[in-house]
C-alpha angles and dihedrals in degrees: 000000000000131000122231115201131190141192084014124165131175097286097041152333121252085207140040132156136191135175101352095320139112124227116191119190100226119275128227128196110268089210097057088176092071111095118250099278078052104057088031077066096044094050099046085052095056086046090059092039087051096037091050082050081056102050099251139071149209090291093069097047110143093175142001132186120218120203122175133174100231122011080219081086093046101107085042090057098045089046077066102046108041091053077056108054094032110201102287109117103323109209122242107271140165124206126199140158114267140162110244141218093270125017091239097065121085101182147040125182117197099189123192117191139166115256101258092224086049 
């Protein structure tokens, strides 16, 4: 089976997919200054934008991995995320503390989901 990237440069992909599954790099807010509610937002946002490129969407999420900076902002980052997923089949996620890739950003999302049309 082949595997198809997008949005790709010379470090990673943001997208791959492979029979019949999506593969997103994880995604960081682009406006780090927003509180954590704020680049949750942000994030979830980028994710539809790159799930619709791929040909799928966040009804067909399988996994998502959930990293924040402090779990203090835990509840703030879930307020954002559950008004996004609705109730509707959750995926499976885990969520866990973690120091990012630069000091400013509270929150990365890594997102798994089945191709709509597979």
């Amino acid at each position: 089976m082949s595997v198809t990237y997008h949005d790709s440069n010379a470090r990673m992909s943001q997208i791959a997919i492979h029979n019949g599954t999506v593969y997103l790099a994880g995604q960081v807010p682009a406006d780090a200054t927003a509180d954590m509610k704020g680049q949750t937002e942000q994030v979830l946002s980028r994710i539809d934008e790159l799930l619709e490129k791929a040909g799928s969407s966040k009804a067909h999420l399988i996994s998502a991995q959930v990293w924040v900076t402090d779990m203090a902002e835990f509840d703030a980052m879930n307020v954002a995320w559950e008004a996004w997923i609705g109730s509707n089949n959750p995926p499976v996620r885990a969520a866990l503390e973690a120091r990012l890739a630069k000091p400013e950003w509270k929150v990365e999302i890594m997102i798994v989901a089945a191709l709509a049309n597979g």
